[in-house]
C-alpha positions in Angstrom: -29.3 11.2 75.1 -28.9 15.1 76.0 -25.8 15.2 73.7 -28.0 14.1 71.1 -30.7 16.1 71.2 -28.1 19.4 71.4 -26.1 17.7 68.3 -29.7 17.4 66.7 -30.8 21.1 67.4 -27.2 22.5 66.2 -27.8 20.1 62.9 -31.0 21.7 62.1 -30.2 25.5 62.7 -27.4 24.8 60.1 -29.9 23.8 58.1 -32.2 26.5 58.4 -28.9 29.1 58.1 -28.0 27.3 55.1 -31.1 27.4 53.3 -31.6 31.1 54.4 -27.9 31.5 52.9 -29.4 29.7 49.3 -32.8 31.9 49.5 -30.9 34.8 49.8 -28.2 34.1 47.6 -30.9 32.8 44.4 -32.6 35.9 45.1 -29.9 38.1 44.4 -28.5 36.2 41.4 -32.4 36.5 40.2 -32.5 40.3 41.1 -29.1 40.9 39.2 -30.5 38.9 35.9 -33.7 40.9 36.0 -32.0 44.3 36.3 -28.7 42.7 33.3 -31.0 41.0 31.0 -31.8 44.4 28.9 -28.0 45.6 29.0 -26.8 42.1 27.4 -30.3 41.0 25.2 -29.2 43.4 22.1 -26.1 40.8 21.4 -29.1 38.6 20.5 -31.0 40.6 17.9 -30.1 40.9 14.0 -28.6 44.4 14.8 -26.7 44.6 17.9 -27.3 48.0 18.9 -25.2 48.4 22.5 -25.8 51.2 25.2 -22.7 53.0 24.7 -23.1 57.1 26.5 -22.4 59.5 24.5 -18.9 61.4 25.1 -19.4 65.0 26.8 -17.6 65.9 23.2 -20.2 63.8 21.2 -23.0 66.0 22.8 -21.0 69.4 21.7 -20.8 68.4 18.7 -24.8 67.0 18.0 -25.5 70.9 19.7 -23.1 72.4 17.2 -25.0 70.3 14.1 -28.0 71.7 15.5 -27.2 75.5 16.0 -29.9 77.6 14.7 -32.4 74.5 14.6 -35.5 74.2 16.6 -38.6 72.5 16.8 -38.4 68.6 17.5 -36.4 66.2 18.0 -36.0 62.7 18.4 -33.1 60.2 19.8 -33.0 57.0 18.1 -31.8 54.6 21.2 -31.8 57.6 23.5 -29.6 55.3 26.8 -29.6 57.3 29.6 -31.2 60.2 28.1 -27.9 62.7 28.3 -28.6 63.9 24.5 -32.4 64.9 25.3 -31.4 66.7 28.3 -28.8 68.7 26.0 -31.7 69.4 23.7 -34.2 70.5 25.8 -31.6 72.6 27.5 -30.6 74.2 24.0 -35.4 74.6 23.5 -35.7 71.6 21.6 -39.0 69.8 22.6 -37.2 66.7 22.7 -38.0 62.4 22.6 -36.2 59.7 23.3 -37.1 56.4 22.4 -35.1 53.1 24.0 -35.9 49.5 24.5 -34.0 48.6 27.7 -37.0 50.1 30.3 -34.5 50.6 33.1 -33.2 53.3 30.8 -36.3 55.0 29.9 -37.3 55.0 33.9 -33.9 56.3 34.6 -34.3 59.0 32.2 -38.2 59.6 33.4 -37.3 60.1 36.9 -34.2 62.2 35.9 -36.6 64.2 33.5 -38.4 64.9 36.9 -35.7 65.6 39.4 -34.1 68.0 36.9 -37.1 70.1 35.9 -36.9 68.7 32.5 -40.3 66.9 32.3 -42.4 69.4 30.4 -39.8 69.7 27.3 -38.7 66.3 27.2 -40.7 62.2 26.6 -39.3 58.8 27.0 -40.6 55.9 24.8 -40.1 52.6 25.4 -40.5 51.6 21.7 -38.7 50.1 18.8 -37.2 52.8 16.7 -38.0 50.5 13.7 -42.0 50.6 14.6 -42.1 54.5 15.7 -43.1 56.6 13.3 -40.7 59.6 12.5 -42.8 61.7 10.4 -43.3 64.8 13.3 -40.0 65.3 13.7 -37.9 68.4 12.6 -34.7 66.6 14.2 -33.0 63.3 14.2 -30.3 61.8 16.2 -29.2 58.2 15.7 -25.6 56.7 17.3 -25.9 53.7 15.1 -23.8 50.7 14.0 -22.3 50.4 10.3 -24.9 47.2 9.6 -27.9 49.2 10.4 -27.3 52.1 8.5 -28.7 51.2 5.1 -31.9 50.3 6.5 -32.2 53.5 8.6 -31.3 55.9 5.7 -34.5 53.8 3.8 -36.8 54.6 6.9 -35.1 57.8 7.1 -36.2 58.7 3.2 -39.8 56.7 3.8 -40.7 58.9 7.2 -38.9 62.2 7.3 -40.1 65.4 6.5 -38.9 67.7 3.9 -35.9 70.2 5.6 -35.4 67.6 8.5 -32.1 67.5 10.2 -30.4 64.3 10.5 -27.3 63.9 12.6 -25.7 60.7 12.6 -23.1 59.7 15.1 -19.8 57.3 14.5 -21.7 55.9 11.4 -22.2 57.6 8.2 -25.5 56.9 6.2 -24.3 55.2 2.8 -26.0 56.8 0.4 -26.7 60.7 1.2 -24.6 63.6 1.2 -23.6 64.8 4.6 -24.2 68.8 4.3 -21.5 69.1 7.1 -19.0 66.8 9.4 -18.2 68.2 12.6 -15.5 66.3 14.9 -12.9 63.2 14.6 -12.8 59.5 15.5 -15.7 58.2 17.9 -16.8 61.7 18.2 -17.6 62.2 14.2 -20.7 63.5 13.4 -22.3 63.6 10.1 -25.3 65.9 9.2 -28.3 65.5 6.7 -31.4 67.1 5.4 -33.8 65.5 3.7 -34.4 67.0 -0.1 -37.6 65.4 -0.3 -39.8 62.3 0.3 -38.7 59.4 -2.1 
């Protein structure tokens, strides 16, 4: 009878391990989903628009399309932010605007670590919805399928003498006033003639 009870006792603090073991191990699985599900989501929209960061060489090249330029400026899809910081740094009052939120907080609490609050905003916004008609300065890393409907929105929205700077797309119809760089790190620059 003793050995039963023991054998009984053993049995249920199994149990009680195991469905500790299957708490713990649905709540990380849940955790990691939550945190994954804005990283992988844009291979479901009509435009897959990835969070790829910007090369070191990308970012020289965006400051060197931007020499002499000031005012604002805006990142289309700004990811981790590393493009606004460069801005800002170089006295741009510079936005970004992202969808994945754990990107925009990232960015938000870097803003504040760094100093870089005051000269620089993070949106979470869709850069098809947010108006672009304040801004002096545009960056956009795009993909090829989206371009022809951002140049449209880019001739709807932007200002007359806005800078465009497109990076390891092209716009399809405008003129590029200069192309700085190679490969990925190809950047093309624009400015808008006039309002169409």
């Amino acid at each position: 009878m003793l050995n039963e009870s023991n054998s009984a006792s053993k049995s249920q603090k199994v149990t009680k391990l195991g469905l500790y073991l299957i708490g713990a191990t649905g709540g990380i699985a849940t955790a990691i989903s939550i945190v994954c599900i804005p990283f992988v989501s844009p291979a479901f929209r009509r435009i897959c628009l990835p969070y790829v960061p910007a090369t070191s060489q990308q970012v020289q090249n965006i400051l060197q399309a931007l020499k002499g330029r000031s005012g604002s400026l805006i990142d289309l899809g700004s990811g981790d932010g590393r493009i606004v910081f460069a801005a800002a740094e170089a006295g741009f009052k510079a936005h970004g605007i992202e969808l994945n939120p754990w990107l925009v907080w990232y960015s938000r609490l870097k803003a504040l670590l760094t100093g870089f609050s005051s000269q620089t905003t993070f949106i979470k916004h869709n850069l098809w919805k947010h108006s672009l008609q304040n801004y002096n300065n545009v960056v956009l890393f795009g993909v090829d399928q989206m371009m022809p409907d951002i140049e449209r929105k880019f001739q709807t929205e932007l200002q007359k003498g806005c800078v465009i700077v497109t990076c390891r797309f092209p716009l399809p119809t405008m003129s590029a006033i200069t192309i700085i760089g190679e490969g990925v790190d190809t950047v093309w620059i624009y400015e808008v003639p006039k309002r169409i």
